[in-house]
VEXKESE-259524 format. One record per residue: x, y, z of N, C-alpha, C in turn. Coordinates in pm, whole numbers, plus 50000, padded with zeros to 5 digits. Layout:
BEGIN
XYZXYZXYZ
...
END
This chain:
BEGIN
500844988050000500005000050000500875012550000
500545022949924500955033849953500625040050077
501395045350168500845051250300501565062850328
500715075950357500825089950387500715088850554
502035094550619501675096950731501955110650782
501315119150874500645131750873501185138750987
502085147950929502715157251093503015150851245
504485142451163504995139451221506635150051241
506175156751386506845172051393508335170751358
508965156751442510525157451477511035142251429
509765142351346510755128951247511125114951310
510085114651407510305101151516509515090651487
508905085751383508205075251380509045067251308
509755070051185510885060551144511935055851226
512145062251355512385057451454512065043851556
510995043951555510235033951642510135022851639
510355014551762510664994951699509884991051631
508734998951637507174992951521507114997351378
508015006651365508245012051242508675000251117
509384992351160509484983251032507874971051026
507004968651089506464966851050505474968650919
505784982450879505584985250770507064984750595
507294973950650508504969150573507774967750412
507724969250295507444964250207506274974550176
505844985550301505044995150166505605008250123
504755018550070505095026550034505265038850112
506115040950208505765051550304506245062450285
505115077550341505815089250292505725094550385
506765097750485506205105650633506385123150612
505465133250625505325149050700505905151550753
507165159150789506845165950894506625179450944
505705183350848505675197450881503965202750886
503445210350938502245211151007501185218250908
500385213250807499705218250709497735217250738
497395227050666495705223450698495285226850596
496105236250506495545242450342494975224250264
493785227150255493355219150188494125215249997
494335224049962494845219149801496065218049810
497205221049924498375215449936498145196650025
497565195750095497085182650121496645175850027
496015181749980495035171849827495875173349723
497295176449691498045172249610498945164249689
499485166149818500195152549892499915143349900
498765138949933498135125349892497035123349839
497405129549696496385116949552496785107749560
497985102649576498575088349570497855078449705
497535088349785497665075049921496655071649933
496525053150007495525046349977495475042450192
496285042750217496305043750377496525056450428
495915063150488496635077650564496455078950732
497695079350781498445078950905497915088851015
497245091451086496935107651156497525106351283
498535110651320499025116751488497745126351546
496785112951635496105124351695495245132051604
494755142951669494015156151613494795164951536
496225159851496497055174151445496475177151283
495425171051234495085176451079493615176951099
492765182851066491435177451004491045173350866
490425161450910490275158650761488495158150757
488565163250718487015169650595486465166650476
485405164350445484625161050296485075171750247
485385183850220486695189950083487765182250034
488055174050197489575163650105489425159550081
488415150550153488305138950147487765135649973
486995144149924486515141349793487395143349679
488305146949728489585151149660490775138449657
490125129549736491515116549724490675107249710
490575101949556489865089549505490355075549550
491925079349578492675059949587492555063049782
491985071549808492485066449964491485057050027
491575044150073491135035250083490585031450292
491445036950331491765038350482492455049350541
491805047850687492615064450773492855052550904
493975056050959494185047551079494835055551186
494415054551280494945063551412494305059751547
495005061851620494235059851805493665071751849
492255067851926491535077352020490465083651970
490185090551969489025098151956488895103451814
487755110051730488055113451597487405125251594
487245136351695486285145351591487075151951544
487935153551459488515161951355488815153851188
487905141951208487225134551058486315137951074
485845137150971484305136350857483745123550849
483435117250971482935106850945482005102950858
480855106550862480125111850756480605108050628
481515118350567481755118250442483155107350419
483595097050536484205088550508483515076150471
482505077350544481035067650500481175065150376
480245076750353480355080950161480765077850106
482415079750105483035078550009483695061650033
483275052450114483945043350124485435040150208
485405053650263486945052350316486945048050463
487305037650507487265030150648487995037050716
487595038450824488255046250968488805038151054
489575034851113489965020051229490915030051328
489955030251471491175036351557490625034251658
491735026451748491465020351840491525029151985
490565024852081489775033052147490415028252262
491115021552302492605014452403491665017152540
490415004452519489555002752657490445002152754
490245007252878491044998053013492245003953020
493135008652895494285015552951494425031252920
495235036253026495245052253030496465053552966
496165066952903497485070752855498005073153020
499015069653062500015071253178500995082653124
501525087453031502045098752979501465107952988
499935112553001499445123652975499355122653153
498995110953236498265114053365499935119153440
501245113653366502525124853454502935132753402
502055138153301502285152853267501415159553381
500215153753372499435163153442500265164753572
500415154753670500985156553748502605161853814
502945169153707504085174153670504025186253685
502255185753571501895205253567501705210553698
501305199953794500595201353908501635202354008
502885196354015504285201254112504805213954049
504745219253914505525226553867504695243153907
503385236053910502725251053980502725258554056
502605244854143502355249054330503515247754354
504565245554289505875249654339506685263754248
505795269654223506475280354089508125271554040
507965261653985509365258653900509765264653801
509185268753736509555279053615509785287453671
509355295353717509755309553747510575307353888
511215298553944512435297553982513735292953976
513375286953844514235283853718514885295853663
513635305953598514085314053555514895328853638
514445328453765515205334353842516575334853899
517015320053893518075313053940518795318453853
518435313753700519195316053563519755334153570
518555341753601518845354053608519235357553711
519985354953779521205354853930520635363154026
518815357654004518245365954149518285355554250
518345342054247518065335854310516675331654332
516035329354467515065324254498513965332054455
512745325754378511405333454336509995329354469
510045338954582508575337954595509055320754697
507755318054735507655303654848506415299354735
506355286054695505155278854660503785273054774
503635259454749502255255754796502765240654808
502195235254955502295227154973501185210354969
501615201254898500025191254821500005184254922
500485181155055499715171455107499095179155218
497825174455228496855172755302495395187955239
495965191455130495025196855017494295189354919
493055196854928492195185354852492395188554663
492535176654587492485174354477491255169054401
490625182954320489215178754269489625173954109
489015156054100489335152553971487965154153919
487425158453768486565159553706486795153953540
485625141453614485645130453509486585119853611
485595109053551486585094553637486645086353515
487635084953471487505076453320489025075153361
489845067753281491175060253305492475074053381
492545085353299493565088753291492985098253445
491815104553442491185106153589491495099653686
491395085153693491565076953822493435076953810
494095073153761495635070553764495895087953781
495095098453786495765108553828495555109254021
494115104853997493465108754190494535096554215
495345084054200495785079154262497385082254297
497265097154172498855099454249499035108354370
497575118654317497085122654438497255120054586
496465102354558496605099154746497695099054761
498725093054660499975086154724500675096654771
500345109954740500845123554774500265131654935
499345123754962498955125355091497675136855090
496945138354951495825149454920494735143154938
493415150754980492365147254947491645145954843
491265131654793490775134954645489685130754626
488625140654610487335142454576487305141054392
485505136454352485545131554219484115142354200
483865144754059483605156154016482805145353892
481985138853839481495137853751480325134353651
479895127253587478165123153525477825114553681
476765114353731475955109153803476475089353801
476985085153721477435069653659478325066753732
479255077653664480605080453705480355080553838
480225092653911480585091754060479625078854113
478945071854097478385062754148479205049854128
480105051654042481245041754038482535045154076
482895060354097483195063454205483485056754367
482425063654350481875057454524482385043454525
481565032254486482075024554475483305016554468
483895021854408485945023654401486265027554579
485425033354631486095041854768486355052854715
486065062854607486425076454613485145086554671
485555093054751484705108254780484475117354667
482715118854626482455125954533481825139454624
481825148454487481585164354571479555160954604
479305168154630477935167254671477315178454567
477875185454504477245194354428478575199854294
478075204154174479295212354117479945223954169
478645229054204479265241854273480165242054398
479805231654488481075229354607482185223954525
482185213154473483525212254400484765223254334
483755236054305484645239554262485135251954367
484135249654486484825263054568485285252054668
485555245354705486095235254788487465231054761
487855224654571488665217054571490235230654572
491515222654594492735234454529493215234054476
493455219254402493365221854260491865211954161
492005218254066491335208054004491775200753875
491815190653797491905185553699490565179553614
490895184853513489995177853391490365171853322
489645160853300489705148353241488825142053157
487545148553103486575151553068486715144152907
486455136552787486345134552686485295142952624
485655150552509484635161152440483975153052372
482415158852413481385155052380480925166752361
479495167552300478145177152279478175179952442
477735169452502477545169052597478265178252733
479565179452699480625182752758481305195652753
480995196052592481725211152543481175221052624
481975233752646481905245252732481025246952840
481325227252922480375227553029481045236153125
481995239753159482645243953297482865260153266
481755268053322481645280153307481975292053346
482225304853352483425317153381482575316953557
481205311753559480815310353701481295299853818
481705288653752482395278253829484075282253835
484325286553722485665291453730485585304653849
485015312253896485075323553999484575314754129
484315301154135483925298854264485275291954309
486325292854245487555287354256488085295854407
488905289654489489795301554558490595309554495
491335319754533492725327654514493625318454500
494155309354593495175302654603494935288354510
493725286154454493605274354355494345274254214
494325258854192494955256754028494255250853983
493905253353845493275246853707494315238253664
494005226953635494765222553534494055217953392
494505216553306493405205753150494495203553023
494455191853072495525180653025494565174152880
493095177152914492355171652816491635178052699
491005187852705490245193452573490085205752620
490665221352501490425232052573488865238352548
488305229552453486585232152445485785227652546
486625220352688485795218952793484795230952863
486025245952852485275256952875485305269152828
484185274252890483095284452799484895294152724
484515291352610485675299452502486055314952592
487115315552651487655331852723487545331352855
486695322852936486275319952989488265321453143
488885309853111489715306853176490935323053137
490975325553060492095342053066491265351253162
489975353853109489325360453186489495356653402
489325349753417489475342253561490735339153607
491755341553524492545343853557493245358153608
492685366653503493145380053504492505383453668
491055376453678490315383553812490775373153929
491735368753945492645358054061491895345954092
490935341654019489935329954074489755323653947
490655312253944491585306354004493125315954013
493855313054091495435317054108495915319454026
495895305353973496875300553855496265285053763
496845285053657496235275353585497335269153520
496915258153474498605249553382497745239253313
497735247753137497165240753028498425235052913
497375221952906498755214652750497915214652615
496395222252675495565224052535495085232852468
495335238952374494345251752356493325249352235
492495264652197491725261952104491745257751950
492875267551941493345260951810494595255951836
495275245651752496535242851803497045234951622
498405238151624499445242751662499275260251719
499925264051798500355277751812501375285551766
501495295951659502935298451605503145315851694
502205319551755502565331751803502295331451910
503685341652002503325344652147502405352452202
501435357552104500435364052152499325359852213
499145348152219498325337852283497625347952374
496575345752385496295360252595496565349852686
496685331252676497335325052808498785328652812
499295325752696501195331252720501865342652816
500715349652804500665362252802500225366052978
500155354653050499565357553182500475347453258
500945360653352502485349053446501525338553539
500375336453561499585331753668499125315253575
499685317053376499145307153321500575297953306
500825283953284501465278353269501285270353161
501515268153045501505263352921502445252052842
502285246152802502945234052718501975233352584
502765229852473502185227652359501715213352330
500755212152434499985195652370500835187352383
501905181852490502645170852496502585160152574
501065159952607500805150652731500635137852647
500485132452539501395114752507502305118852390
503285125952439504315128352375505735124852442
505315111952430506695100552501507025089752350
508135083552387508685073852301507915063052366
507435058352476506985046852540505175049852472
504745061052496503265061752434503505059652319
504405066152204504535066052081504235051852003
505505043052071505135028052049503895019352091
503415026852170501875018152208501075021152098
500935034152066499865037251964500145034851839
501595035051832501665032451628501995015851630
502785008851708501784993951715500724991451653
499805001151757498114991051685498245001351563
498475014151509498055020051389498545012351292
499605007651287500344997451195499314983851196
498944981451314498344966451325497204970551234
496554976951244495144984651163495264983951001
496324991251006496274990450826497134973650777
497504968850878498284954750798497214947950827
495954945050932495144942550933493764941950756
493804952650784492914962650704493364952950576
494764956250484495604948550382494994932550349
494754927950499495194913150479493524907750471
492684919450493490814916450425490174916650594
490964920650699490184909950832490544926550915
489974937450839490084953250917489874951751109
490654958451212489854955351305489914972151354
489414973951488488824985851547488004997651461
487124988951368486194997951255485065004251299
485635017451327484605028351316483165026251257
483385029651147482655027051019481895013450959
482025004051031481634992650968480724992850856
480035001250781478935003250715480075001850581
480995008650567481685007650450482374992450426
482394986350502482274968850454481624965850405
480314969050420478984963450358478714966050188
479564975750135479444982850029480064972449942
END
């Protein structure tokens, strides 16, 4: 098969022990970060498999109608930045595996990284040190502060459990299901949203975007935060209301915040209004941006399309385009 694979930033997938599994096709790896539709739709007329890292492209019924031989899209996790829809249509199978039961563990020690690096101002006593002031300011101390997780789904629970091991209180924040399985587990759920969010000191989201979900957490829950609280969102920055988090920041409720997501992403300018606020802490989307995640996920993406090749497709989205 010919196979297009898609913004890959630093050239690391020809790298990877799973990488020769694709021994014998045609591979063309990106690495550079494109969304212009007629420069895409001349990169791959040829491709009949196409590769997606994640959310970093959208692909859309404009392209999609624009690449007659592409036969398959293969990638892990979630998809709303396909056209499912118009992959239907056109016959083009989707396979991306939805990795029941395991958490990305890369994204849950980022989070918890963002979460020492806050409450301990590390950056900005990094950068002080560097600039021969020495010591910046006293931080915040995590044990025996409560940690509000919102959403209990994999990478949620492996975060509240680094939590305990940290000596915090960790309260759960989520659908009515959820905290009832919660409970169950032995975790303490909030009794209301609104205490959760004036109760917990920090909080994390963990939330998968849904209809359901999008810009649930509002510039009103964000002000019931303390002064001394942290945001964190390791997961989707359409969780809340769009301005919502600069704004609440600027007015000290929450403190401080430490995001790895924003609205649009890639980011090429520092004008960001989070960059732009010493109280925000920022990373560019690198929470499964490990060599150990890397190989978990292009494993099965490889397994998908050699799958797919050999007539016996598995983790199909789409199953309707078999039927055709």
């Amino acid at each position: 098969m010919k196979i297009s694979i898609l913004d890959d930033y630093f050239d690391v997938i020809r790298t990877l022990n799973c990488f020769p599994k694709l021994d014998g096709h045609d591979v063309t790896i990106h690495n550079d970060q494109v969304q212009d539709t007629d420069i895409l739709a001349e990169r791959l007329a040829d491709t009949e498999a196409l590769v997606l890292i994640r959310e970093r492209t959208k692909i859309q019924a404009p392209l999609l109608e624009r690449l007659p031989k592409l036969k398959m899209i293969s990638q892990r996790s979630v998809y709303p930045h396909i056209d499912l829809d118009a992959c239907t249509r056109l016959g083009i199978l989707l396979a991306s595996d939805q990795h029941a039961g395991t958490p990305s563990h890369a994204t849950a020690e980022l989070t918890w990284g963002l979460i020492l690096a806050a409450m301990r101002d590390i950056p900005q006593q990094v950068a002080s040190t560097k600039a021969g002031k020495w010591q910046y300011g006293i931080g915040q101390t995590l044990r025996g502060k409560t940690l509000g997780i919102m959403g209990y789904g994999r990478i949620g629970l492996a975060v509240a459990e680094y939590g305990k091991a940290f000596g915090m209180d960790v309260v759960i924040w989520a659908s009515d299901a959820s905290r009832e399985r919660a409970r169950a587990d032995g975790w303490e759920t909030a009794n209301s949203k609104a205490a959760f969010f004036e109760d917990c000191d920090v909080i994390s989201l963990h939330l998968r975007l849904y209809d359901s979900t999008r810009r649930g957490i509002t510039a009103e829950d964000l002000g019931r935060m303390k002064p001394t609280s942290l945001l964190i969102n390791t997961s989707r920055a359409a969780l809340i209301e769009e301005g919502a988090l600069e704004n609440a920041l600027r007015a000290g409720r929450p403190g401080k915040a430490a995001v790895d997501v924003f609205e649009e992403e890639p980011i090429w300018t520092p004008d960001h209004p989070l960059l732009k606020l010493d109280n925000a802490l920022c990373t560019p989307h690198i929470g499964y941006g490990t060599r150990e995640e890397y190989e978990t996920q292009f494993s099965e993406i490889f397994n998908q399309e050699l799958a797919f090749e050999a007539g016996a497709p598995i983790n199909v989205i789409n199953p309707e385009v078999l039927e055709k």
